[in-house]
py3Dmol code that shows the C-alpha trace and the ligand (Angstrom):
import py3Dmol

protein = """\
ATOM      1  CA  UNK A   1      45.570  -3.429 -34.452  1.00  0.00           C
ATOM      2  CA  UNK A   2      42.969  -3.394 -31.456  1.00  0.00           C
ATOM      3  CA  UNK A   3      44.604  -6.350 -29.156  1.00  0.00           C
ATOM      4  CA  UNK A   4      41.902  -8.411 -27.058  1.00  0.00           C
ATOM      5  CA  UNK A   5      41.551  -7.665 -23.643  1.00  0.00           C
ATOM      6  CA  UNK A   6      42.639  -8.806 -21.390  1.00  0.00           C
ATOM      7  CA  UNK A   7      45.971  -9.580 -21.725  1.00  0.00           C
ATOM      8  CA  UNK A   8      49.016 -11.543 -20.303  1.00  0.00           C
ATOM      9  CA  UNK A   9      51.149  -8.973 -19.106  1.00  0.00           C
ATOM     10  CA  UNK A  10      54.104 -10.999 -18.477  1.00  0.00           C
ATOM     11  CA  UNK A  11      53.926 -11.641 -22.299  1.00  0.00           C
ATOM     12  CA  UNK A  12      52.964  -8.242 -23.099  1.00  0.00           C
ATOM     13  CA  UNK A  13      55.966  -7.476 -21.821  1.00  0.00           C
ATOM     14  CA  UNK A  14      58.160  -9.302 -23.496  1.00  0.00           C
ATOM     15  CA  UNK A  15      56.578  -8.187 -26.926  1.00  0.00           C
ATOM     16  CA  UNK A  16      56.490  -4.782 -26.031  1.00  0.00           C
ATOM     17  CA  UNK A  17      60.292  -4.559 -25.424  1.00  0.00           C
ATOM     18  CA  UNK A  18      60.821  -5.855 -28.257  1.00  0.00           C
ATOM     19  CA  UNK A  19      59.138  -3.568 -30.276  1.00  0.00           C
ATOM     20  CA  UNK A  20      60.477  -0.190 -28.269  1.00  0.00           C
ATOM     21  CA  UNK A  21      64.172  -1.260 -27.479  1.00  0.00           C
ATOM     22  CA  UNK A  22      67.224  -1.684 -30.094  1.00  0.00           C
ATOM     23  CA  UNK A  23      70.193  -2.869 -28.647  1.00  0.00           C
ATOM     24  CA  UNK A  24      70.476  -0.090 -25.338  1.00  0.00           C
ATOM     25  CA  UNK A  25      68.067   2.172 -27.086  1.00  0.00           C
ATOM     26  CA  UNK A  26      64.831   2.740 -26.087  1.00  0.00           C
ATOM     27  CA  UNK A  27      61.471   4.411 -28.416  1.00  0.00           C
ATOM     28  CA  UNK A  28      60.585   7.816 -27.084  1.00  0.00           C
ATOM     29  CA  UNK A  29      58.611  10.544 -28.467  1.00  0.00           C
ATOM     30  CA  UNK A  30      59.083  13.441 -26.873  1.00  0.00           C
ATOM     31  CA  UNK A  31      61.699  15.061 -23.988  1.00  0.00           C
ATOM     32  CA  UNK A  32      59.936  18.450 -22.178  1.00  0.00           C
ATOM     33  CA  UNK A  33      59.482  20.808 -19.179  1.00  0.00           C
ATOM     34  CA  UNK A  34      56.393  19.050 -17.225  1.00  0.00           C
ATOM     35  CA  UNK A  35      54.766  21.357 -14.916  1.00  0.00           C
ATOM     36  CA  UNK A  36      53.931  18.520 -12.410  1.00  0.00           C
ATOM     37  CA  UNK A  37      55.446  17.656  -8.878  1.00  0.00           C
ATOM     38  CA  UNK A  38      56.324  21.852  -8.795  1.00  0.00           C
ATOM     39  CA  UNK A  39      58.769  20.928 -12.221  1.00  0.00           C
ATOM     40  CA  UNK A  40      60.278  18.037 -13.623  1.00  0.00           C
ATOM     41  CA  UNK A  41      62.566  17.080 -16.215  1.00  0.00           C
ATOM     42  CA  UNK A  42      60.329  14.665 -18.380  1.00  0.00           C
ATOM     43  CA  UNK A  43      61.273  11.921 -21.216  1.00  0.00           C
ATOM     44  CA  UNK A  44      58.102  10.513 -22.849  1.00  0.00           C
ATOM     45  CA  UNK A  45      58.455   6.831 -23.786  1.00  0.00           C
ATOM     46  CA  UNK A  46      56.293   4.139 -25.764  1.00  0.00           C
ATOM     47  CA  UNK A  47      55.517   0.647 -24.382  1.00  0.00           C
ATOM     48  CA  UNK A  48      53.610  -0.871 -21.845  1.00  0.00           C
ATOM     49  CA  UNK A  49      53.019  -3.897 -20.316  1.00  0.00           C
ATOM     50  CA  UNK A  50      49.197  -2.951 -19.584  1.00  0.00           C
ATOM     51  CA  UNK A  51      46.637  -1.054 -21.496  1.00  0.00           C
ATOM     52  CA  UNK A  52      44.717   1.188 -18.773  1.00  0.00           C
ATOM     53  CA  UNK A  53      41.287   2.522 -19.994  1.00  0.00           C
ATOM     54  CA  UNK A  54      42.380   5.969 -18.686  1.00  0.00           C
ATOM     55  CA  UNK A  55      45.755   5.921 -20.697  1.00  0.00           C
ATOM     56  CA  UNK A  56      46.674   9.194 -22.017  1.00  0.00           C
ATOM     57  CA  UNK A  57      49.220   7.576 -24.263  1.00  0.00           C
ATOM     58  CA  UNK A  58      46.764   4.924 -25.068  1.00  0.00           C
ATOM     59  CA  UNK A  59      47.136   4.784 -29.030  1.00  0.00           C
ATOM     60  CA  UNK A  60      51.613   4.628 -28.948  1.00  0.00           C
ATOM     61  CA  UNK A  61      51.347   2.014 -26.007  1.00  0.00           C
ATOM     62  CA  UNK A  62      48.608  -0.122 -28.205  1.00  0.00           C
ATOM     63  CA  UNK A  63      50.311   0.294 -31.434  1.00  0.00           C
ATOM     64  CA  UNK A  64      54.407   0.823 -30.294  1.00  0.00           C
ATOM     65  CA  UNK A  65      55.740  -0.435 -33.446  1.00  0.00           C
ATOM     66  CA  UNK A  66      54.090   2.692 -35.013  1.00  0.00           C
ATOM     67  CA  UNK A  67      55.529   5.309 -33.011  1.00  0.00           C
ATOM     68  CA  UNK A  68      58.780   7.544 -31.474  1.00  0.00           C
ATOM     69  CA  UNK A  69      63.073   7.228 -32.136  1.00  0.00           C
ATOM     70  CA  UNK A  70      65.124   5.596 -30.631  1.00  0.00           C
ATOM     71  CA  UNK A  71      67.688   7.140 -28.209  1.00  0.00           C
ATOM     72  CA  UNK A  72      70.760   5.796 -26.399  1.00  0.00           C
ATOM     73  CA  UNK A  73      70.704   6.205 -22.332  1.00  0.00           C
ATOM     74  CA  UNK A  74      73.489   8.933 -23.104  1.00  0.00           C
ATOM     75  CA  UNK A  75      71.071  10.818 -25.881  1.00  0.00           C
ATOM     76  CA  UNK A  76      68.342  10.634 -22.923  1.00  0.00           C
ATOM     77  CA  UNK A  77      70.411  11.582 -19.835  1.00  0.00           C
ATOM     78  CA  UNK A  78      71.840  14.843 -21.801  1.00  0.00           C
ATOM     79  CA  UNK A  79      68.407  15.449 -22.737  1.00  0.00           C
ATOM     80  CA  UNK A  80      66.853  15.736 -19.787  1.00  0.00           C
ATOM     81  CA  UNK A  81      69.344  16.950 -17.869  1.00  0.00           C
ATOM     82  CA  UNK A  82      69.625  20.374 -20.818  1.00  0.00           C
ATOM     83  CA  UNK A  83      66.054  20.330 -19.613  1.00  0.00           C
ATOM     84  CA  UNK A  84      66.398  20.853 -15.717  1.00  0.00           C
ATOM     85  CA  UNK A  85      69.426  23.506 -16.739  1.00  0.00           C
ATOM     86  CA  UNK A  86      67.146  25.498 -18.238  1.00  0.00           C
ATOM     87  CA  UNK A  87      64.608  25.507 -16.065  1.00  0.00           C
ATOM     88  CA  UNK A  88      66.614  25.029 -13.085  1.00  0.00           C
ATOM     89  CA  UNK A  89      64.904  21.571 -12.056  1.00  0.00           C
ATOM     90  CA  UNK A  90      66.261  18.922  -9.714  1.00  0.00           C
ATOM     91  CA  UNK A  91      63.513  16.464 -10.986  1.00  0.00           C
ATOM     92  CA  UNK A  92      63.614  13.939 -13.527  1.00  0.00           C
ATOM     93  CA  UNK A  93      61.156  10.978 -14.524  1.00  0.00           C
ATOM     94  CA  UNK A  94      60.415   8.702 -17.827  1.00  0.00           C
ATOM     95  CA  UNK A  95      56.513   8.722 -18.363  1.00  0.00           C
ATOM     96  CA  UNK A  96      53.756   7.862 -21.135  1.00  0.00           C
ATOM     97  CA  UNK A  97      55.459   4.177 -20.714  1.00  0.00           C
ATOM     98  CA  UNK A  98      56.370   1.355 -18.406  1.00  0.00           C
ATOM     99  CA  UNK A  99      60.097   1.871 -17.546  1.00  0.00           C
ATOM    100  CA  UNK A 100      60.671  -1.560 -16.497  1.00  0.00           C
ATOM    101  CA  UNK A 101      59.633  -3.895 -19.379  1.00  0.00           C
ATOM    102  CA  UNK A 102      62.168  -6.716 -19.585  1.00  0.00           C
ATOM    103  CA  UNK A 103      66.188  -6.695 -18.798  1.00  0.00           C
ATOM    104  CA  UNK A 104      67.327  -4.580 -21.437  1.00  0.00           C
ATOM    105  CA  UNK A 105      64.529  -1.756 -20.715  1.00  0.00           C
ATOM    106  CA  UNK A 106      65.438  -1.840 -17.474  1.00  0.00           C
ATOM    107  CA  UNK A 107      69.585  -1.734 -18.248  1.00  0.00           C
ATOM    108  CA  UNK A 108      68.655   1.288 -20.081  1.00  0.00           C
ATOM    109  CA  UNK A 109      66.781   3.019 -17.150  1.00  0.00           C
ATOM    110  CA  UNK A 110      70.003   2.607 -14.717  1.00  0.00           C
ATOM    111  CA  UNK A 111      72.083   3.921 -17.029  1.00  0.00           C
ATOM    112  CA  UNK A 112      69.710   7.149 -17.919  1.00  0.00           C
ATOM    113  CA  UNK A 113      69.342   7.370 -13.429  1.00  0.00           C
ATOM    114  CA  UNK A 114      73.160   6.807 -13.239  1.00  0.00           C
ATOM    115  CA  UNK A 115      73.657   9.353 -16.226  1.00  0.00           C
ATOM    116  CA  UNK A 116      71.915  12.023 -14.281  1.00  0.00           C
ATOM    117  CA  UNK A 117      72.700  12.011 -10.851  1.00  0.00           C
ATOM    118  CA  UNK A 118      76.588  11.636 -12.106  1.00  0.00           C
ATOM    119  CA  UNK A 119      76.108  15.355 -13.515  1.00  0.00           C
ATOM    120  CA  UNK A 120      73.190  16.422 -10.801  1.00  0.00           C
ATOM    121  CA  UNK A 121      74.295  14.469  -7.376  1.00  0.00           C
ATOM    122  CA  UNK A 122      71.596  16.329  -5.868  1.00  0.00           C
ATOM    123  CA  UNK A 123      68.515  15.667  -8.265  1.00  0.00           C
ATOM    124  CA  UNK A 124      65.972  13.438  -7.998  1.00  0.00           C
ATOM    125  CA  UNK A 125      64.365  10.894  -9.991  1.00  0.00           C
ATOM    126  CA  UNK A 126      60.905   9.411  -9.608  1.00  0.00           C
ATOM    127  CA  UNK A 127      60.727   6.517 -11.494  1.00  0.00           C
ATOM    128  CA  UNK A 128      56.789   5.888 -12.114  1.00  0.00           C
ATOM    129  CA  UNK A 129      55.843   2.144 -12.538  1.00  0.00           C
ATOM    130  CA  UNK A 130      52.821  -0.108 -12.580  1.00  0.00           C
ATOM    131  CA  UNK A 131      55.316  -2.821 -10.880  1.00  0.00           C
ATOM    132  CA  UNK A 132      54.453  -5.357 -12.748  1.00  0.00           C
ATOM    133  CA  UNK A 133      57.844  -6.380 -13.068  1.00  0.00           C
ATOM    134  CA  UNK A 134      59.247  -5.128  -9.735  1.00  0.00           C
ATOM    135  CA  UNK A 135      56.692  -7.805  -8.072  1.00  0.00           C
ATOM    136  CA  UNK A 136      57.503 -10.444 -10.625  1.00  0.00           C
ATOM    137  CA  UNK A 137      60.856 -10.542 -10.181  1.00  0.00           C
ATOM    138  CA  UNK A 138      62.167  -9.626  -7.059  1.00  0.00           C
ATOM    139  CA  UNK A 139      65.878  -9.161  -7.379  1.00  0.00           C
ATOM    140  CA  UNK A 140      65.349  -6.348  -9.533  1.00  0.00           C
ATOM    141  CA  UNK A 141      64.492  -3.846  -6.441  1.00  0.00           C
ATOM    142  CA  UNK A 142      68.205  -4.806  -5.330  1.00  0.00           C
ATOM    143  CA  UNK A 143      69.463  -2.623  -8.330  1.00  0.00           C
ATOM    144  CA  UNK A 144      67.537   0.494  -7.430  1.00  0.00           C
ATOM    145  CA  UNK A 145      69.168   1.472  -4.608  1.00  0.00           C
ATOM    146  CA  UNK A 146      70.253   5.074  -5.566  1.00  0.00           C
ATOM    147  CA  UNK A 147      70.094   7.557  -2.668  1.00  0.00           C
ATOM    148  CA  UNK A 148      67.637   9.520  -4.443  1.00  0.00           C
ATOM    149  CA  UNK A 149      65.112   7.473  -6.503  1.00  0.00           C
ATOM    150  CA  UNK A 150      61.735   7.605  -5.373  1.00  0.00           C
ATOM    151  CA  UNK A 151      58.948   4.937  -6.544  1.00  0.00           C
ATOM    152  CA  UNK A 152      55.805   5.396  -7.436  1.00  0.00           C
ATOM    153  CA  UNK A 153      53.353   2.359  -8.263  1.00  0.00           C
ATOM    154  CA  UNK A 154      49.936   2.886  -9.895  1.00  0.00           C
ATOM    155  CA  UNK A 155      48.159  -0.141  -8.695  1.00  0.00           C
ATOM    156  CA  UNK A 156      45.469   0.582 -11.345  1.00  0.00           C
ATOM    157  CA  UNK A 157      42.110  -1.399  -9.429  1.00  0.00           C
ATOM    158  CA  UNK A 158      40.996  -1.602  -5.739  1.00  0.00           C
ATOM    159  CA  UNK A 159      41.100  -5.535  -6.086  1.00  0.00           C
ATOM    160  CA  UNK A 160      41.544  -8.257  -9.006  1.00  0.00           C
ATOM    161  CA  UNK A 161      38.209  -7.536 -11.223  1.00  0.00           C
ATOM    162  CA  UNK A 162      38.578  -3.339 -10.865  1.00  0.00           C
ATOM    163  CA  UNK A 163      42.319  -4.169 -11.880  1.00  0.00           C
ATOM    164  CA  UNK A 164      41.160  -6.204 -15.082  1.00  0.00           C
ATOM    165  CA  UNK A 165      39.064  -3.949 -16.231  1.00  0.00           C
ATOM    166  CA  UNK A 166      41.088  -0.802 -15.500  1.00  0.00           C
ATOM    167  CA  UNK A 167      44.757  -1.941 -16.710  1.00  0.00           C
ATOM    168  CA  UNK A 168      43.196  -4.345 -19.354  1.00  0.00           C
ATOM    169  CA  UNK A 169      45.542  -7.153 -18.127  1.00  0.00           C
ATOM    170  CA  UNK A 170      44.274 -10.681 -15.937  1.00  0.00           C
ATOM    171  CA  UNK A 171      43.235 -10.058 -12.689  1.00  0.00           C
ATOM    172  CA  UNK A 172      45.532 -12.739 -10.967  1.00  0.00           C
ATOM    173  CA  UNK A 173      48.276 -10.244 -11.835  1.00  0.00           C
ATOM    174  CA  UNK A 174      46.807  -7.869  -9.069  1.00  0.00           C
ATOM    175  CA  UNK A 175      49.029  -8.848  -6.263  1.00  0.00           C
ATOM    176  CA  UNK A 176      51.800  -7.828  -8.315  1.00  0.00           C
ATOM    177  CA  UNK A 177      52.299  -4.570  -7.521  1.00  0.00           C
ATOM    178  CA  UNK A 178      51.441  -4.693  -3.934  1.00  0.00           C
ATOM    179  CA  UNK A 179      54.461  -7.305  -4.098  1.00  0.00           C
ATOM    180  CA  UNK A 180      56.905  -4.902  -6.063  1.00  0.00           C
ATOM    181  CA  UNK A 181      55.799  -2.104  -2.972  1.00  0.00           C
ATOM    182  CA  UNK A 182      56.528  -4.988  -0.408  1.00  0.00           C
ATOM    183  CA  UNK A 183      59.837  -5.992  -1.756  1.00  0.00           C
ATOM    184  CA  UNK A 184      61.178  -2.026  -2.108  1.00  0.00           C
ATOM    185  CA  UNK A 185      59.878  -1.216   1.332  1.00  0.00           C
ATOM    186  CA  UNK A 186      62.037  -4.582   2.311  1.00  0.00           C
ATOM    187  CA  UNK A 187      64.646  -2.824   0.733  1.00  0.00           C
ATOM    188  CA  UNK A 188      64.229   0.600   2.506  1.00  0.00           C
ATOM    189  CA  UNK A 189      64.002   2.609  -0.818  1.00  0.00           C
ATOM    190  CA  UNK A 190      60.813   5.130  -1.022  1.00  0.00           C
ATOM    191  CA  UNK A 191      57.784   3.579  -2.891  1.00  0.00           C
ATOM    192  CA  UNK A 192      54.190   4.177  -2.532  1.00  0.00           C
ATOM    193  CA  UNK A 193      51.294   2.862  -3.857  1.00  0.00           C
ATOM    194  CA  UNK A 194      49.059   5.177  -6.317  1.00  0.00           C
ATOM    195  CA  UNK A 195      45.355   4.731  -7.677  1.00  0.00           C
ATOM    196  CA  UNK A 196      42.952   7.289  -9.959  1.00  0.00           C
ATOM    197  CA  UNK A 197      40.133   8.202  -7.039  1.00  0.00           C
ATOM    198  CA  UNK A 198      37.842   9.706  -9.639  1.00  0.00           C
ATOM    199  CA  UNK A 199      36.986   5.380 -10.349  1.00  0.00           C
ATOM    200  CA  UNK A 200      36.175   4.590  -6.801  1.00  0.00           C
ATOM    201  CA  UNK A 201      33.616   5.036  -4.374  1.00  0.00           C
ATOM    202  CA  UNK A 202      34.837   6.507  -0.987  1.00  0.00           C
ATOM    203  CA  UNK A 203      34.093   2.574   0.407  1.00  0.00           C
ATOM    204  CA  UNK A 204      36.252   1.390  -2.304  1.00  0.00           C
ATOM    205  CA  UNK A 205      39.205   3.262  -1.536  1.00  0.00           C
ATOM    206  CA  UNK A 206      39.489   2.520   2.229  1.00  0.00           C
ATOM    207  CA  UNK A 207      39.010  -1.416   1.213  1.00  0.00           C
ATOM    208  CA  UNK A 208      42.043  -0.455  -0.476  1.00  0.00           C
ATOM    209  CA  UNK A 209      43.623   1.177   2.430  1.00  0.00           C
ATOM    210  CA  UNK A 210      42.691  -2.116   4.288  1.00  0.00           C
ATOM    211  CA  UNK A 211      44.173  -4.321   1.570  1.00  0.00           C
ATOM    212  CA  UNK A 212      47.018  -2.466   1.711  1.00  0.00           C
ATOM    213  CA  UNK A 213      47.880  -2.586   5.455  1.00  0.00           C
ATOM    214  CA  UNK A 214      46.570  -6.365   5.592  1.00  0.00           C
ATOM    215  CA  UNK A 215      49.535  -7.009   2.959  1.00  0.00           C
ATOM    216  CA  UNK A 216      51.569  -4.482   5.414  1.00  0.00           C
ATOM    217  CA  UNK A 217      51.965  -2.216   3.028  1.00  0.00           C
ATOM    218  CA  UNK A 218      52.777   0.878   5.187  1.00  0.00           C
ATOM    219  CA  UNK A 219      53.337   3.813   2.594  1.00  0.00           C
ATOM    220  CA  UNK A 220      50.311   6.795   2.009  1.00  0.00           C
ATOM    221  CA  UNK A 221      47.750   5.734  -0.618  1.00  0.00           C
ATOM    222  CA  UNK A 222      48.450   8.628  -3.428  1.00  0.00           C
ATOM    223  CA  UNK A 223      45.121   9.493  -4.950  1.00  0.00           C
ATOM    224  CA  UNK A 224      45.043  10.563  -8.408  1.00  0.00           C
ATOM    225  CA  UNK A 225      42.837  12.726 -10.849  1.00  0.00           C
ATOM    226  CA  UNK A 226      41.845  11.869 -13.789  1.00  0.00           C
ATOM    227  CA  UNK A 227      42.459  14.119 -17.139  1.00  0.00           C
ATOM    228  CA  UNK A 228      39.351  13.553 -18.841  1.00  0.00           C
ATOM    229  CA  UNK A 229      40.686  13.790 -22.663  1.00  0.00           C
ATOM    230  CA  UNK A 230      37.516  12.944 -24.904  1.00  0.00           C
ATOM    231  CA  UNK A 231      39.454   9.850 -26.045  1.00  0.00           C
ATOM    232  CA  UNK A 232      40.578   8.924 -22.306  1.00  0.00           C
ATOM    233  CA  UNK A 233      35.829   9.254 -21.459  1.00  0.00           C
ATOM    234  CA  UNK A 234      35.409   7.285 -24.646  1.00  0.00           C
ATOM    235  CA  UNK A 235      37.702   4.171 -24.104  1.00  0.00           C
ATOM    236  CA  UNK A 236      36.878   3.941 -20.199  1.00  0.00           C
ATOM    237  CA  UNK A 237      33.092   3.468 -21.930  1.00  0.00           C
ATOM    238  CA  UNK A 238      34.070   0.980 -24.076  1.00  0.00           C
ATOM    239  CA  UNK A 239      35.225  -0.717 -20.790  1.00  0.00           C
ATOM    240  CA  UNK A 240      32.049  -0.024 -18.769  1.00  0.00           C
ATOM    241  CA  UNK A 241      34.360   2.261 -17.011  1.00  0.00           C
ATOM    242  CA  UNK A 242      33.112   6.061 -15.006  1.00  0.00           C
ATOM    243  CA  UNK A 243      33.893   8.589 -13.581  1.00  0.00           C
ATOM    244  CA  UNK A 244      32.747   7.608  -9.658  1.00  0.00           C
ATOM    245  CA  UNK A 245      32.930   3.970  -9.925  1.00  0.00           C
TER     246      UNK A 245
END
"""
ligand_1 = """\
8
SF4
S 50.440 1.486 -16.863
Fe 50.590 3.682 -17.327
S 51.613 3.782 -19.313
Fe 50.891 1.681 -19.031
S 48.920 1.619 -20.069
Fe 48.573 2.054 -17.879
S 48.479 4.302 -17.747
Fe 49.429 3.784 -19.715
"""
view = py3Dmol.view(width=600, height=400)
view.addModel(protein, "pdb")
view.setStyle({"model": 0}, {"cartoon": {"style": "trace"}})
view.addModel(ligand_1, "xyz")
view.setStyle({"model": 1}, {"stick": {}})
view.zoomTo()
view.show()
């Protein structure tokens, strides 16, 4: 069912979790070797609070219901940590998804983080958000403080109408994420801010860098590609979305 754009994502979030979580399990569909960040031990979930244009898991995030098994933060943790054995990597993230959807998503994420540092002390985890939720509520950041998690936020637009159109969620929610990076960095646990360059004009992106310090934001801007998947060109059109802004 196409949903109508753009959405509430506070509410999105709400009826996304409960759609992927059962009790402490959460709806993924797939556990693998990633080549990215050198090698990292990857779990693929379903749900989102947004619906980005560029989404590469666009279809399970619209339609979660659909899609994936549900797995216990034990089933996950072994999982990914028979991964990094195997391939001898000290990485370890949950993508395809928003991690932090409501309480009992984001119960399940501590427990996978505490799951695998108790076996790999030494490993770390990049947990990669659109911190929605980490700006909305603020206490959560107080619960991430593991040695060795490392945040990264995709703040989707350069300001409220490029964030609209990109994440498919209100503009107003913009200042979200810059909050969530505010609130970490309060917090002294690593978080920076990430956006998709191939969207922006070179202007764009150093408004962005000025946003960023005027909200004294002090972590380096991450600039992302794009994979251009057919489906990824097509529904950016739809959204009067291209490549270069
Ligand atoms: S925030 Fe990430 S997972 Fe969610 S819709 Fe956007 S690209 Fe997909």
């Amino acid at each position: 069912m196409a949903l109508n754009l753009p959405l509430d994502p506070i509410q999105r979030s709400e009826e996304a979790e409960k759609l992927v979580m059962r009790g402490e399990s959460r709806s993924y569909y797939k556990f693998r070797a990633a080549p990215y960040y050198g090698g990292i031990a990857t779990a693929d979930a379903i749900g989102c609070s947004f619906l980005c244009a560029y989404c590469w898991n666009y279809g399970r995030n619209e339609n979660p219901a659909r899609f994936g098994n549900f797995y216990s933060p034990e089933d996950v943790g072994d999982k990914l940590l028979e991964i990094s054995r195997r391939r001898n990597y000290h990485l370890f993230r949950i993508t395809g998804s928003e991690p932090i959807l409501g309480e009992a998503s984001f119960q399940h994420l501590l427990k996978v983080i505490e799951i695998v540092f108790q076996e790999s002390p030494h490993a770390k985890f990049i947990l990669e958000t659109n911190g929605l939720m980490l700006g909305y509520r603020e206490n959560l950041a107080d619960q991430l403080k593991f040695r060795n998690i490392l945040i990264r936020i995709a703040i989707k637009g350069v300001d409220p109408g490029s964030f609209e159109k990109i994440a498919g969620v209100r503009r107003e929610f913009f200042t979200y994420p810059l909050l969530a990076l505010k609130y970490l960095e309060n917090r002294h646990i690593r978080a920076w801010p990430a956006v998709m360059e191939d969207l922006f004009s070179v202007a764009e992106i150093s408004e962005l860098r000025k946003t960023l310090r005027e909200n004294e934001i002090i972590a380096e801007l991450e600039l992302e590609c794009l994979e251009p998947y057919p489906f990824v060109l097509e529904n950016m059109r739809k959204r009067g979305l291209s490549i270069g802004g």
